[in-house]
N, C-alpha and C positions, 0 to 999 in steps of 0.2 A: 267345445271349441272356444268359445268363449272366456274360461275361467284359463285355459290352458296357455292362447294369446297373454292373460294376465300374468300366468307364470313366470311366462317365457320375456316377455318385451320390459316388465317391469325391472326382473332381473340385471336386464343387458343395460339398464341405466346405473344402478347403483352399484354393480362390481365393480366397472371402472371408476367411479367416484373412488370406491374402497383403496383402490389402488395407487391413484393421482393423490386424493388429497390426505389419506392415512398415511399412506407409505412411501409418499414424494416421488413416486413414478410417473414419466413421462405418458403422455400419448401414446404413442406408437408403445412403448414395452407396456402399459393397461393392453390394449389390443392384444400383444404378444400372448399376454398371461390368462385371457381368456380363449386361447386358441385348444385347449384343451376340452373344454364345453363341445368347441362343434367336433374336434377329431371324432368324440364320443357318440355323438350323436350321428355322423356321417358312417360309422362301424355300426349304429344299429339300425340304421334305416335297412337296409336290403334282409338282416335278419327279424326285424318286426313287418315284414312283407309277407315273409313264408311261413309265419307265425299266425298273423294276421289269417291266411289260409286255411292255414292248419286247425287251428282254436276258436276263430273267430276276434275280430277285433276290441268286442270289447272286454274279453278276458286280457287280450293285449293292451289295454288304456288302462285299465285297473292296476295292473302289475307296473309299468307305466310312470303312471302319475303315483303311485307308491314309492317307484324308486326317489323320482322328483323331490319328495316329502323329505326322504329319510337323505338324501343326499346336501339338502338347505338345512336341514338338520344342526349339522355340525358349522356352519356360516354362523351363527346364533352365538358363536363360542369365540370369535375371532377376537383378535389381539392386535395390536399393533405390531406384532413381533412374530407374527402366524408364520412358518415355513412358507415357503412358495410352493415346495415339493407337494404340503400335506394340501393346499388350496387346490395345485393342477388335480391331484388325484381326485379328491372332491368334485369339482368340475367336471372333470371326465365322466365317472358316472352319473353327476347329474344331466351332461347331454346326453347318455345313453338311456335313460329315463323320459326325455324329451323325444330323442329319436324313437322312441317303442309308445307314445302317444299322439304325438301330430297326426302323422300318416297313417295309422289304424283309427283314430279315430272319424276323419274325414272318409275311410270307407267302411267304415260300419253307417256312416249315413248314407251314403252312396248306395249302401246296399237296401236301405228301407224303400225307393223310390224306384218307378221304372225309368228307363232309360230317356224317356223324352222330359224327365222332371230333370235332371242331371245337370243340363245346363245352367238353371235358373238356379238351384242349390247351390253347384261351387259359387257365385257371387255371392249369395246369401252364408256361407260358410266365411267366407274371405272375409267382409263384412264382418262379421261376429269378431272373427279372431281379432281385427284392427280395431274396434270398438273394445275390444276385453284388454287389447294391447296398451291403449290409448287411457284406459280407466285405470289401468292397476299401476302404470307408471307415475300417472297424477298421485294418486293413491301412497306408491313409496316413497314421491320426490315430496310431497307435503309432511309425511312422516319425518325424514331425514331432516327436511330442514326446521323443523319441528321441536326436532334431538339435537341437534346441531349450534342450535343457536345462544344457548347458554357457553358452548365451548368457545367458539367462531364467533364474534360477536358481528362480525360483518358479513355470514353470511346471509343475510339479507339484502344487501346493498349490492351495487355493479359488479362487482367482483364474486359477488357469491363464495361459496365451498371454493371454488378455483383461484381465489385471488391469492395472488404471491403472498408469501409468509417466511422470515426469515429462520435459516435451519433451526437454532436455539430454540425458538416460538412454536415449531412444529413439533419438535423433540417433545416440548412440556406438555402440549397437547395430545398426542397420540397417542397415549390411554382414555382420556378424556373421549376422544373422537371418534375411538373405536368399541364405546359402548354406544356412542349416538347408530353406528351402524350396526350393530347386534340388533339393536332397536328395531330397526328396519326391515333388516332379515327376518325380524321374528315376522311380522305383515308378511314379508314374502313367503315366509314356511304357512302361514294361514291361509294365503291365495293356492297353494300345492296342496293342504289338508282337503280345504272345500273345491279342489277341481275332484277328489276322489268319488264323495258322493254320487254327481249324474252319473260316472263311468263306471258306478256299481248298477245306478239304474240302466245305462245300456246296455249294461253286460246281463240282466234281468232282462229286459227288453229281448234281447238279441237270441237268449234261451229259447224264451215262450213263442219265438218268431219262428223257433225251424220247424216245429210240426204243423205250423196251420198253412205251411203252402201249398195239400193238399187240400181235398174234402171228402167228407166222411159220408158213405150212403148209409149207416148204421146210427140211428139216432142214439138208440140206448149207450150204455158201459160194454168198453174195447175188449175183448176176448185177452187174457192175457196171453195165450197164444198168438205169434205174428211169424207170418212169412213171409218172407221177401220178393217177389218178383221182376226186378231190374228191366227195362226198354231204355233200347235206343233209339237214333232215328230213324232206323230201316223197318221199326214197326216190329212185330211179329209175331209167329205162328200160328191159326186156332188152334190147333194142335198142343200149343204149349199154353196157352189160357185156358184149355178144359184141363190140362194135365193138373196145373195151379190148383183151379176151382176145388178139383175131387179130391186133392188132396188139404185143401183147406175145409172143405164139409168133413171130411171124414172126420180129422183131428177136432173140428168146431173152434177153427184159428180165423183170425183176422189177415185177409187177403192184405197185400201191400204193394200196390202195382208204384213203382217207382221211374218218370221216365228220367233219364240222365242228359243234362243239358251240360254242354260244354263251349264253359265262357273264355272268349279271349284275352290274355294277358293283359290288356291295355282297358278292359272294362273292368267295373268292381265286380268282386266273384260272386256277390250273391243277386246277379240283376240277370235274370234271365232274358235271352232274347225276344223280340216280338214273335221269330221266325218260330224256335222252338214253342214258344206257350200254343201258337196258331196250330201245332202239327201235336204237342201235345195233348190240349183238351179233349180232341175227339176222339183218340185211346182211350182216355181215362174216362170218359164219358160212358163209351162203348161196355167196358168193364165190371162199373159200377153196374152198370142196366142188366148187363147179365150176370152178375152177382147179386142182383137183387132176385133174378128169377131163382137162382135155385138156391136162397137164403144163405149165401155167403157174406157176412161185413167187408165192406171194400174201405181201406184209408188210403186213399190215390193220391201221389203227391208228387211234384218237381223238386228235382234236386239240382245243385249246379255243381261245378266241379272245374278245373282246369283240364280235366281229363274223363273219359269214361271212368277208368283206377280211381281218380282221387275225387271222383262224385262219389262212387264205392264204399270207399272208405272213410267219408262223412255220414252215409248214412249209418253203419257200423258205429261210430263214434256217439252218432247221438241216441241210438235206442239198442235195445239186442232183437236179433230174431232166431226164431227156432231152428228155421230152414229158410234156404234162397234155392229160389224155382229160376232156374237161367235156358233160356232158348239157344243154346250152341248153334243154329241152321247159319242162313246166311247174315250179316250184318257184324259190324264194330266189336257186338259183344261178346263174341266165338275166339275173339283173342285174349279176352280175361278169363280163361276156361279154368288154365292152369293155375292163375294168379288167387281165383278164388278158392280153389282146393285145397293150396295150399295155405289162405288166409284167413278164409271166412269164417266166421262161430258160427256155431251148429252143424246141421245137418246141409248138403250142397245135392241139390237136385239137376243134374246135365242133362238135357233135354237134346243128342243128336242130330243130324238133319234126315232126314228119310220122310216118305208118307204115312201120311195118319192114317188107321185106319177107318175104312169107309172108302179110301183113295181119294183125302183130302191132303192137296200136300201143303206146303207153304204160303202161309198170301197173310199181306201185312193189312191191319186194322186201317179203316180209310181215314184219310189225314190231307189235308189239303196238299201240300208238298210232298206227299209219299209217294217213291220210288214204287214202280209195280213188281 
């Protein structure tokens, strides 16, 4: 957040500079000609959202702040005489670079924290970013005028870079002036190199973060064997937990009791509710205890998702399993019957509703909020 602010704020001082005092454009057409940055950025906000989703955010800051890189890139090379055309395109993909890092990266931290941290984080993000904003612009404008001053001899003085200069004067200059800003640019391609680093380490981070929001009753090394077992909130069956078990002893697989928590649009997707953790631990408690009796490995873990489906297909995404053990009876997840038959890898175990035998029928693990 930090290095990204620096990207980004330091940028938005010295393109206009580039524009007013290289290319003797006004005000408002500077503005105009940087209008292509946010179009850019405004086209990838809503698709680095469902990206973000999809991959996780900081596979999406990585790619991100690489485009950033490679798009400052070619600033480094400018001219007094640069196309307008080939600047907007430039532009354009560097907002879309900017738009596929801001907002994935603020919720990939979003995602580290529970919910009651959340509030106190965005100030402390906000913060960063205007602190990073605030450094990397000192940082370009001490550069510029740095480069500058051998061309400009007055821009040191009131007038600075902006003080009127007669066309002829300007004409003789802008080669001159437009290496003082390559100069600059090149700082700002260094502030876009080193934002990639952290967002490889979050994207590191953010890896070795999906498996441990279980816990494991199996001290030793994971059976390479894994089954899948999927809950939702309505709990369910013993019936379909012994069916699970015997078929995980027989094979000697690692049980994967998975519950599916479904986050709402407006929270960050990887922050589970209080509600959900409260009703899922004592499933997953329950599980383990009885996978310990009859020497099954349990890896119990919460998943979140926007959906029953696309918690699904996250955990798919980040590991393989052999088989998925699903309780079709009552509850949410009798309507992903089809969706997993036709989706899942491996092998798909549909568990019907009817009684068990012994004339045990349905009855959901106790759960503080569970539906009887």
């Amino acid at each position: 957040t930090f290095l990204l602010g620096a990207a980004l704020f330091s940028m938005l001082l010295v393109l206009p500079l580039y524009y007013q005092v290289d290319r003797g454009e006004s005000a408002l057409h500077a503005g105009l000609l940087l209008a292509p940055q946010g179009l850019g950025a405004a086209l990838m906000l809503p698709i680095s959202g469902r990206l973000t989703d999809r991959l996780g955010g900081g596979r999406v800051v990585v790619a991100g702040c690489s485009v950033i890189a490679l798009a400052t890139l070619p600033l480094v090379f400018v001219s007094g005489t640069t196309p307008y055309a080939l600047l907007g395109a430039v532009l354009f993909v560097r907002g879309m670079g900017l738009g596929a890092s801001i907002q994935p990266v603020t919720a990939a931290a979003y995602a580290m924290l529970d919910s009651s941290q959340v509030p106190r984080a965005t100030a402390a993000l906000n913060t960063l970013r205007q602190i990073g904003g605030s450094i990397g612009t000192a940082l370009l404008a001490v550069v510029l005028q740095h480069e500058s001053r051998a061309v400009v001899p007055s821009s040191g003085g009131a007038g600075g870079l902006l003080a009127p200069l007669p066309a002829g004067q300007r004409a003789q200059i802008s080669g001159p002036l437009a290496n003082a800003f390559d100069t600059t640019f090149m700082w700002g391609l260094v502030l876009a190199l080193v934002a990639i680093v952290p967002a490889v380490a979050l994207m590191r981070a953010e890896r070795a973060r999906r498996r441990p929001e279980g816990r494991s009753s199996d001290p030793g090394p994971r059976s390479p064997r894994r089954i899948l077992f999927p809950i939702g909130r309505a709990g369910m069956s013993e019936r379909a937990l012994d069916v699970a078990l015997r078929i995980a002893h027989r094979r000697r697989a690692t049980l994967v009791p998975a519950y599916l928590a479904v986050v709402p649009l407006q929270l960050p997707l990887d922050t589970a509710q209080l509600r959900d953790r409260s009703i899922a631990t004592p499933m997953l408690e329950a599980i383990e205890q009885k996978g310990s009796r009859d020497g099954v490995p349990i890896d119990s873990r919460i998943e979140v998702g926007r959906t029953h489906r696309h918690a699904l297909e996250r955990l798919y995404e980040a590991e393989s399993y052999d088989r998925t053990v699903l309780d079709a009876g009552e509850g949410v997840l009798s309507d992903e019957v089809d969706w997993l038959l036709g989706r899942a890898p491996g092998e798909v175990v549909v568990l019907r509703a009817g009684p068990a035998p012994g004339g045990v029928g349905r009855r959901a693990v106790p759960g503080p909020t569970t539906p009887p």
